[in-house]
GULUM-295176 format. One line per field, with one value per residue (C-alpha): x, z, y; residue in one letter. Coordinates in steps of 0.001 Angstrom, whole numbers. Layout:
N
u: [X,...];
w: [Z,...];
v: [Y,...];
resn: [A,...];
END
This chain:
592
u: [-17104,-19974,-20324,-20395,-21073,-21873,-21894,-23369,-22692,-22527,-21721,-20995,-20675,-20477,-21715,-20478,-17567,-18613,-16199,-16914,-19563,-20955,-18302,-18920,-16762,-17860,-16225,-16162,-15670,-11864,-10815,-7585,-8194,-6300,-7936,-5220,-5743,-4905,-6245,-9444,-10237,-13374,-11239,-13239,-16398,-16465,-15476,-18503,-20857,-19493,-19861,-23384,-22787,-23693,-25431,-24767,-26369,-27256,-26389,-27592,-26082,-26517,-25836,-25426,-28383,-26807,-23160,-21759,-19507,-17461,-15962,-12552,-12447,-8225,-9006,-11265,-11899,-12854,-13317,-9783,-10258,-11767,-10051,-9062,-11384,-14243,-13575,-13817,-16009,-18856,-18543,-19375,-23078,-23945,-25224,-22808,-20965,-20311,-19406,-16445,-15346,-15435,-13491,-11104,-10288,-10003,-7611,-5319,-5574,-4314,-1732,-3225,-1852,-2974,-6726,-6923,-4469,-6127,-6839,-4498,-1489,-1543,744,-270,680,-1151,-4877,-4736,-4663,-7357,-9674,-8971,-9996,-13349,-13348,-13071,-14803,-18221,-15978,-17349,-17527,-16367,-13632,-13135,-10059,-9168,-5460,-4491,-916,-992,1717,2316,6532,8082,7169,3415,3164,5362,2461,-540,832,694,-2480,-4103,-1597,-3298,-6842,-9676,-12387,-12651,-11052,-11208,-8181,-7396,-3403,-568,1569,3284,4765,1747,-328,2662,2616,-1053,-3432,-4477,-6240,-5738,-7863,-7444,-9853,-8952,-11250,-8982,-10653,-14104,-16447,-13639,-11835,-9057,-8694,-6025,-5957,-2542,-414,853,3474,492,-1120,2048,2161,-1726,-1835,1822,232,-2911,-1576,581,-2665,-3911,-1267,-1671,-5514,-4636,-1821,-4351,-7109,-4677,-3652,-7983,-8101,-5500,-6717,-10366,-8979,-7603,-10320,-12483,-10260,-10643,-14628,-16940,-20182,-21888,-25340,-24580,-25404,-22753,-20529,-22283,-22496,-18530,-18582,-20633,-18679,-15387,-16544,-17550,-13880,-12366,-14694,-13548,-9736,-10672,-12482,-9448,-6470,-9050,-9193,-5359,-4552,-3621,-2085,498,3451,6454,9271,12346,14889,18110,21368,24023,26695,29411,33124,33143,33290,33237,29874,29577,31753,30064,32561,31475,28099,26102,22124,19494,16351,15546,16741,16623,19585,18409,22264,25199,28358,28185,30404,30219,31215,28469,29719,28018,25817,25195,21548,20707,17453,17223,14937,14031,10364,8972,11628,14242,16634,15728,14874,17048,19900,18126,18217,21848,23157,20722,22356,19018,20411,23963,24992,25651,29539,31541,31408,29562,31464,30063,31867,31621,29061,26548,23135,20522,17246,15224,11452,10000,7769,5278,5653,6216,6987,4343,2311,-1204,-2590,-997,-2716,-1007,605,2032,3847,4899,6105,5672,2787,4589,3191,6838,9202,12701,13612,17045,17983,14473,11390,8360,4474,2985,533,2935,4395,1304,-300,3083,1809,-1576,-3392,-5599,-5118,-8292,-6711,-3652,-5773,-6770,-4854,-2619,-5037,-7798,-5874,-5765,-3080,-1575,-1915,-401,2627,2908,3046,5896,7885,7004,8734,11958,12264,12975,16444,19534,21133,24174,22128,18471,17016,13656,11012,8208,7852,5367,2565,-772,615,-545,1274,1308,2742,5355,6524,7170,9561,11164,12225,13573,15288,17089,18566,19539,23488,23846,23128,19849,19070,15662,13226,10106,7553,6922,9330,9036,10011,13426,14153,14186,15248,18143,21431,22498,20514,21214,19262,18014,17630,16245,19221,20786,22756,22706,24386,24689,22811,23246,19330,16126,15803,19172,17791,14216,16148,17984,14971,13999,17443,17158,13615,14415,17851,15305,12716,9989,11317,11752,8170,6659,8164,6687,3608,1327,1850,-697,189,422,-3074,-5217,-7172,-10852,-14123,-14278,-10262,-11446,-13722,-11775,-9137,-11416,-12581,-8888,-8014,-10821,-10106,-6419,-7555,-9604,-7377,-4931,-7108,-8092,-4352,-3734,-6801,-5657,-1725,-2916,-5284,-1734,58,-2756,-687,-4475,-4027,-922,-1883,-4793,-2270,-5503,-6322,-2872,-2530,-5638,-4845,-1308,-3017,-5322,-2544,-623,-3856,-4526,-1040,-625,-4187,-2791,160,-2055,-3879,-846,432,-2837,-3170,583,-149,-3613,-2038,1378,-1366,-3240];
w: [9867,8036,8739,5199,6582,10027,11054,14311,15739,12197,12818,9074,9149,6172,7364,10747,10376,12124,10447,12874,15567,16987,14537,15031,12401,11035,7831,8263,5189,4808,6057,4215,5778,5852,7193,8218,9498,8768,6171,6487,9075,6255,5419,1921,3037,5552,2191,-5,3366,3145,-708,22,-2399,261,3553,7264,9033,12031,12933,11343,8373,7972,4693,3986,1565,-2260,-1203,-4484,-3208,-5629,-5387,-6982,-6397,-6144,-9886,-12249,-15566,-18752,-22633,-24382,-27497,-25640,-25296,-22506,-23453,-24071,-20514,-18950,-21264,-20782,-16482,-16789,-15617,-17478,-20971,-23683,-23831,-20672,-20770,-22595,-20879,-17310,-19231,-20641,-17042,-15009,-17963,-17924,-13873,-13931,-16566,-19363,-23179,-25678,-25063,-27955,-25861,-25604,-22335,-23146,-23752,-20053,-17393,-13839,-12677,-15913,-15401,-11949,-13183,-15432,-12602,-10526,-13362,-13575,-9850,-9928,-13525,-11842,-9292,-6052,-2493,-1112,-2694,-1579,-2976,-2016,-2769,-4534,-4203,-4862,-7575,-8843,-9147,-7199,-9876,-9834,-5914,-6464,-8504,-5944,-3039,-4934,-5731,-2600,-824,-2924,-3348,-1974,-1698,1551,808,2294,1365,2415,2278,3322,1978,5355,2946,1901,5082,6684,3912,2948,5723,8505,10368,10763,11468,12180,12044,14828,16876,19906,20292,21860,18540,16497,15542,16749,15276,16032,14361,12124,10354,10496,13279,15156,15359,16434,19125,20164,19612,21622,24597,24362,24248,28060,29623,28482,29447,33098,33097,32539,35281,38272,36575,36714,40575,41548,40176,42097,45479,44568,43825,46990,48887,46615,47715,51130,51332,51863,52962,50134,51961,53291,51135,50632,50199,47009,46064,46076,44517,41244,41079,41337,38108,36398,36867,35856,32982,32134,32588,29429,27524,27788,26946,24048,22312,23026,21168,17451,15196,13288,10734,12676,10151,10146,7585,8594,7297,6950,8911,6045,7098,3443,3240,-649,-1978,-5673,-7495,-10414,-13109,-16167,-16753,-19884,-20128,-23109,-23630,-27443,-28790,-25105,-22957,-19121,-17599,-18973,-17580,-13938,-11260,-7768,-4918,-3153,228,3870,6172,3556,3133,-323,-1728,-5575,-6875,-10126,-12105,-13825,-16426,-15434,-14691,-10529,-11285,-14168,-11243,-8834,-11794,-12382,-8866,-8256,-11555,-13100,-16078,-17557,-18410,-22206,-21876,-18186,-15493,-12364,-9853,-6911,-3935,-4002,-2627,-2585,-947,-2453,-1130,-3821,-3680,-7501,-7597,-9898,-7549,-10025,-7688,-6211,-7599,-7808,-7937,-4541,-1846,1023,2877,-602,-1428,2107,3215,229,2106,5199,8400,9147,7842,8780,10171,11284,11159,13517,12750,13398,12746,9713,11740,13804,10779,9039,12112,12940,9502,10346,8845,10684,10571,8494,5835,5079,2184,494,-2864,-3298,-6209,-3459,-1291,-1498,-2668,732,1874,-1466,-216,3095,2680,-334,2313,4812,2348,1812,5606,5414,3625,5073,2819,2397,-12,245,-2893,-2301,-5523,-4345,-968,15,-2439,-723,2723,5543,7576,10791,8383,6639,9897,11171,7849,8829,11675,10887,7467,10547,12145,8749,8815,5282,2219,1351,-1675,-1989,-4783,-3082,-3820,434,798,4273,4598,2988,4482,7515,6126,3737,4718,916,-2151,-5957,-8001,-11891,-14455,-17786,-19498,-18069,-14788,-11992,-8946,-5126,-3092,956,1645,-33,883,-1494,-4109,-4179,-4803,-6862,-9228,-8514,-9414,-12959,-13757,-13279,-15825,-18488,-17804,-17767,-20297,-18550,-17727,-21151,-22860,-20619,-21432,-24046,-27412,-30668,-34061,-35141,-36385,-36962,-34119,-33748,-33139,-29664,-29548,-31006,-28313,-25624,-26678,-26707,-23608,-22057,-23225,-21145,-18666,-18777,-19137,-16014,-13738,-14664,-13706,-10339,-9437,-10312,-8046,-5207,-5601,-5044,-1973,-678,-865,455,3798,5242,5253,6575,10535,9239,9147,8583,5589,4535,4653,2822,-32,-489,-601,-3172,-5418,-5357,-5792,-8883,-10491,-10146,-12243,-14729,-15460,-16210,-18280,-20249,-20464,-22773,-24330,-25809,-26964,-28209,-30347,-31163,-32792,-34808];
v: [20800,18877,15157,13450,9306,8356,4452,3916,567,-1052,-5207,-7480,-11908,-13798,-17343,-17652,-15200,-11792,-9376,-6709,-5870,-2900,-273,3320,5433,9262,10593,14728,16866,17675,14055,12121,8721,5876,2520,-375,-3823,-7628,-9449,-11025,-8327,-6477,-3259,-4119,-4393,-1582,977,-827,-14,3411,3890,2066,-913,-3199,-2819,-3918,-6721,-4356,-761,2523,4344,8017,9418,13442,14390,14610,13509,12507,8890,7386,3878,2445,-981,-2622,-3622,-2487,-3957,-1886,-3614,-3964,-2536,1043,4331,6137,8975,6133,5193,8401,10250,6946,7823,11882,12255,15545,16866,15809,19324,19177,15967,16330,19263,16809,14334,16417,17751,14775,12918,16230,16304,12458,12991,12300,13386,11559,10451,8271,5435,2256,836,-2869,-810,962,-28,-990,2858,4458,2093,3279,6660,5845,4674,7726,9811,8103,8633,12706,13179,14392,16154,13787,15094,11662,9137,5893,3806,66,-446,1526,1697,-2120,-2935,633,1565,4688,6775,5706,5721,9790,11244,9198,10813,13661,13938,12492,15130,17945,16718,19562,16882,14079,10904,7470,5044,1166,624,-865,2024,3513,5652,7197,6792,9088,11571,12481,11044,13738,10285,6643,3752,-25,-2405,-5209,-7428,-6831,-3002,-1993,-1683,-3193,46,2150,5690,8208,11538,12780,10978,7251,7765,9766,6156,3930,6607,6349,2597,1992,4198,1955,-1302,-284,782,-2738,-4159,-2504,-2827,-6905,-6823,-4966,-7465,-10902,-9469,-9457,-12591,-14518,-12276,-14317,-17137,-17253,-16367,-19013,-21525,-20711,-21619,-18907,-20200,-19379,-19478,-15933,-12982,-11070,-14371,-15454,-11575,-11847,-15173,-13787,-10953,-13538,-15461,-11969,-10832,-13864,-13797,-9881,-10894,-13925,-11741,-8771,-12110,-12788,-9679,-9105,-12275,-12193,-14210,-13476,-14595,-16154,-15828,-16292,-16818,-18624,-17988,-20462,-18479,-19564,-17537,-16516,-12348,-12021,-14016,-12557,-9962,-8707,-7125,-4502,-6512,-5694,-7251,-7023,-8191,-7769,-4444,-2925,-2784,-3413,-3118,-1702,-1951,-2586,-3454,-4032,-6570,-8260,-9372,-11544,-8835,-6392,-5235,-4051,-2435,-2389,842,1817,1749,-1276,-2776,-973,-4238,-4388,-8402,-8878,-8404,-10775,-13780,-12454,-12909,-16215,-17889,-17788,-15958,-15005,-11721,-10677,-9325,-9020,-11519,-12509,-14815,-16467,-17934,-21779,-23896,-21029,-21417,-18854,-18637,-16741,-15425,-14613,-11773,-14298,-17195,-19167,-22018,-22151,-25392,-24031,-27514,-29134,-28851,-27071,-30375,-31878,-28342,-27875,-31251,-33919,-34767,-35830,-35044,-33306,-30714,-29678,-26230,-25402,-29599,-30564,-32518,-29715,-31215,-29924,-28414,-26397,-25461,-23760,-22724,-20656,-18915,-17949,-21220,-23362,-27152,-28003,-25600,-28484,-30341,-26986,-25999,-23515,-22271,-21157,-19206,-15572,-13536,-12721,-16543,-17900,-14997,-16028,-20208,-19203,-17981,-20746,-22785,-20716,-20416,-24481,-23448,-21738,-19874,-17767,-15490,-14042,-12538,-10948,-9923,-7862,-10523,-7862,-7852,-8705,-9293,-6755,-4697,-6764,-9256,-6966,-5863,-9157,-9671,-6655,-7578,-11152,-9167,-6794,-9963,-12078,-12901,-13366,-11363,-9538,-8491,-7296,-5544,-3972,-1274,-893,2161,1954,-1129,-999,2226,373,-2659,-1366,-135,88,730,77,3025,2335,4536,4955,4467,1244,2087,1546,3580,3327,5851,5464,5887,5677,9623,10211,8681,10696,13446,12247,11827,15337,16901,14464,15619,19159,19038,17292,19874,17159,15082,11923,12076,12792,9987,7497,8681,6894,8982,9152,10287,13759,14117,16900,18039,16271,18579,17110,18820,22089,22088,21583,23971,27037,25832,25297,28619,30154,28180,29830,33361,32511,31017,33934,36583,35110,34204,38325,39072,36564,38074,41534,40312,38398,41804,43972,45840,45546,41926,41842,40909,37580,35297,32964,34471,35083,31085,30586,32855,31608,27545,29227,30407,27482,25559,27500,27562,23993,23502,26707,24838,21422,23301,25201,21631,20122,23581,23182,19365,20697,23221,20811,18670,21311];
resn: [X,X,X,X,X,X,X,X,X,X,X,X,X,X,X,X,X,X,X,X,X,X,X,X,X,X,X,X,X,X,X,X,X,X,X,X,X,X,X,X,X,X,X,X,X,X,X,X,X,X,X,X,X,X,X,X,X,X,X,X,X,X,X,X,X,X,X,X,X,X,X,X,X,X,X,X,X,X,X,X,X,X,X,X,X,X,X,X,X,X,X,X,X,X,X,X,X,X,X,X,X,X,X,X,X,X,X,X,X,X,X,X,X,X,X,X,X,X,X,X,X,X,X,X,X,X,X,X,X,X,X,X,X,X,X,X,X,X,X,X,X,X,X,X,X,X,X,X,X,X,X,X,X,X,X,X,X,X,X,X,X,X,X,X,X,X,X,X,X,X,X,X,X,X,X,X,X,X,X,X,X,X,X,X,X,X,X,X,X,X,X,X,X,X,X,X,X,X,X,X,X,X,X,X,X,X,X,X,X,X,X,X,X,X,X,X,X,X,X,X,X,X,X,X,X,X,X,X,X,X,X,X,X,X,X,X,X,X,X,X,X,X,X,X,X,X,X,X,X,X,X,X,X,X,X,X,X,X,X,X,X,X,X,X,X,X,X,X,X,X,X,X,X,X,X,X,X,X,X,X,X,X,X,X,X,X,X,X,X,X,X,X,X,X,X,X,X,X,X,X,X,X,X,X,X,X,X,X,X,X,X,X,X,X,X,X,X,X,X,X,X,X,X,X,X,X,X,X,X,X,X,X,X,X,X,X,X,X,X,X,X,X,X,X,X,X,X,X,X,X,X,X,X,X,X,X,X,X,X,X,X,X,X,X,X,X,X,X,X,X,X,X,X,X,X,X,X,X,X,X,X,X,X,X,X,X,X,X,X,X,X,X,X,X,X,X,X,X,X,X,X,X,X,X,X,X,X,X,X,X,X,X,X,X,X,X,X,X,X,X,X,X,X,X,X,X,X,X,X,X,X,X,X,X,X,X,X,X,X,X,X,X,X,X,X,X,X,X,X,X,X,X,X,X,X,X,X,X,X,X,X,X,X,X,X,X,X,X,X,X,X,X,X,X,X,X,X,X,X,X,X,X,X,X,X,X,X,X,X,X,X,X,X,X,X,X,X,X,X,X,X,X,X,X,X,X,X,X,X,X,X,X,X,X,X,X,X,X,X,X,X,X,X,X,X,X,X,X,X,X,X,X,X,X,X,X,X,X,X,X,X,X,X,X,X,X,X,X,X,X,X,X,X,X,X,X,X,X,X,X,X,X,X,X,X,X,X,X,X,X,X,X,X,X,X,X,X,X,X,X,X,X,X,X,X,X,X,X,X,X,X,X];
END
């Protein structure tokens, strides 16, 4: 197995901050890696060190001679008024026939139709595809994504699990995506101070690493318990007054100090912050909160909800799924009074408290400073009826006290999530409605949610693009579609399927009318070109399935079950790209 990137005892500060120190990580050819770790941590900076966009303070970086790297950054920018083929066409490195060829590939490998779409019109899930195909249009040996399951909908996140799950080339992803670090990573690493060299890797997939990291956090665990017992035993003896002038006394008085300086050092790295939060519920006696009776909603000329019905009652858990638009937050506003339906009725139990998190965060005053939004810039808040210290109260969200006079406006995305919440959490409430409460946050963070959302007494409703999360989370869920309904499904599993079973009765329907369409035009001389060359391209992958078929049913090749696994990856490798290409050569010749 070729090593692509080695980093040997790599160390990163911005001002004082050391981000890591002393990393050692290798990238082998064939890797799907996923790198974890809390904000702040440099999960962003280690991937532009790797894709050698910026270099390490100390440490040495070998490269493989020729690797072809290619970065995609969580958001790339690219001029409004440009085409998707502008886009991808500008980023092939070749002559200009070729050119076109590579960009007609990589557009059809994303997904791509219509090449003439311009780049304003794409959705969050369509752009990313668009950067991915600038990634793979000169076919790179190394990828290296940041986020990029950040914002996308179930159907976006489907087809990037996909492809990473398929990809033949060594890839390097940050995420927070359990989802997807379980289904397409073969290796995990964190990035965490509390490790030797600041990293922790465990091979397989995600639940490969809770396993690895659980076993390593009880041997620290013991290593600090035999450490803690030395200690006291020195202590002791410390206390007792060894004459120090002797030899082997101060020997044993050095090594005394040393150990207690170890057992620090060991407490130290085990110590990390994290989120303490914890929603409170009212505990009302009320069973029946909202009933919800043959609702109709539109926006405009499109209908969002038709004809629902359902009671909403105290301890139910409920995850709302369906893509972007499809009326997840159009229920939230319903059920938080926000908004009134069109035609049927939604009643709510009397005296209602509703605690409600907007995806846009809309109340969150960008121009307050932390204190004033917090606390009216008192030096107290209230939490479950008691005073707590401003101080306490931010520092029990990861902020440090010099951070109270700083504005909302220059925190990042994950802080401006997590003090949004600090504030709910000063509210009981009967009712907890939850947009996206995810976005930005880490998984150290999410998890801690979790766990609160397991214990709430009330009712959660909550939208969110972290499958894992209300998997665990969600006892119910509420499933979207196209069409305006809605319908119960017991488990987020149920309702996968259930888009599989859809997509298969429309034959691929669903999925070609969200796509961005173009006017029946005759075909350009760029088009011509590319259909001759996607019908070669056809004949060729045809013949070499035929020749890999007949190798597969050889009776000689019967006993290498090695090669009988390689040659059945290679035809399904191959049929999947036929059938991409059978798919632009029908629009191709639709066109003409």
């Amino acid at each position: 197995m070729a090593v692509l990137l080695n980093l040997d005892k790599i160390s990163k500060s911005f001002g004082t901050k050391a981000l890591f120190t002393n990393l050692c990580l290798t990238v082998n050819e064939g890797d799907k890696i996923g790198i974890i770790g809390n904000n702040g941590t440099g999960k962003t900076t280690l991937t532009k060190i790797m894709a050698n966009m910026e270099g390490a303070d100390t440490g040495n970086i070998a490269i493989k001679k020729y690797l072809k790297t290619v970065y995609i950054p969580q958001v790339s920018t690219y001029p409004t008024c440009a085409t998707v083929w502008d886009i991808v066409a500008s980023n092939a490195i070749s002559d200009f026939k070729n050119a076109d060829v590579k960009a007609a590939t990589a557009l059809s490998t994303v997904g791509f139709d219509d090449y003439s779409v311009k780049v304003d019109t794409l959705s969050g899930g369509w752009s990313k595809r668009l950067d991915i195909a600038c990634g793979i249009v000169n076919e790179p040996q190394l990828l290296i994504l940041d986020e990029p399951a950040n914002h996308l909908d179930f159907q976006a996140l489907a087809w990037l699990e996909k492809f990473l799950g398929s990809a033949r080339f060594t890839w390097v992803i940050v995420s927070h995506d359990r989802f997807l670090l379980e289904r397409c990573t073969n290796r995990i690493i964190e990035i965490n101070k509390r490790y030797e060299g600041n990293i922790f890797q465990s091979d397989g997939k995600y639940h490969n690493f809770l396993e690895k990291h659980l076993q390593y956090i009880e041997q620290q665990d013991k290593l600090e318990a035999v450490m803690s017992n030395k200690v006291r035993a020195e202590i002791e003896w410390l206390r007792r007054g060894p004459k120090a002038r002797r030899t082997k006394a101060k020997y044993r008085i050095d090594e005394a100090h040393n150990l207690i300086k170890e057992l620090a050092d060991l407490r130290d790295k085990k110590r990390t912050s994290k989120a303490k939060i914890e929603f409170s519920a009212s505990n009302r006696k009320t069973k029946l909160l909202v009933k919800i009776k043959n609702i109709s909603k539109s926006f405009g000329d499109k209908d969002v909800l038709k004809n629902f019905t359902a009671n909403f009652t105290t301890g139910l858990r409920i995850g709302l799924l369906g893509g972007n638009g499809a009326g997840k937050t159009t229920l939230l506003k319903l059920l938080s009074k926000k908004i009134e339906p069109d035609s049927g009725s939604v009643e709510h139990a009397d005296n209602l408290k509703i605690v409600y998190f907007d995806q846009l965060r809309e109340s969150l005053h960008q121009q307050k400073t932390i204190k004033q939004f917090l606390s009216d810039g008192n030096d107290t808040v209230v939490f479950k009826d008691r005073p707590v210290h401003i101080v306490s109260w931010i520092k029990r969200f990861g902020f440090e006290p010099e951070q109270m006079d700083s504005t909302i406006a220059s925190l990042s995305g994950g802080e401006q999530a997590r003090i949004l919440i600090a504030k709910l959490m000063l509210e009981s409430a009967d009712i907890l409605l939850l947009d996206e409460p995810t976005n930005d946050l880490d998984i150290r963070t999410i998890e801690t949610l979790e766990e609160n959302l397991l214990e709430f007494g009330g009712l959660l409703v909550i939208v969110s693009h972290d499958r894992y999360m209300i998997s665990r989370v969600c006892g119910l869920f509420i499933g979207f579609t196209t069409d305006a309904q809605a319908e119960f499904f017991a488990d987020y599993e149920q309702w996968e399927e259930s888009l599989k079973t859809s997509k298969k009765e429309n034959a691929g329907k669903t999925d070609k009318d969200k796509r961005p369409k173009k006017e029946k035009i005759k075909l350009s001389y760029k088009e011509k070109l590319e259909l001759e060359n996607v019908e070669k391209q056809i004949e060729i992958l045809d013949d070499k399935i035929k020749s890999l078929e007949a190798q597969l049913g050889d009776p000689k090749n019967f006993s290498d079950f090695i090669l009988l696994n390689k040659l059945t990856e290679e035809i399904a490798l191959n049929k999947e790209t036929l059938e991409k290409f059978y798919h632009r050569w029908a629009y191709l010749n639709d066109t003409r």
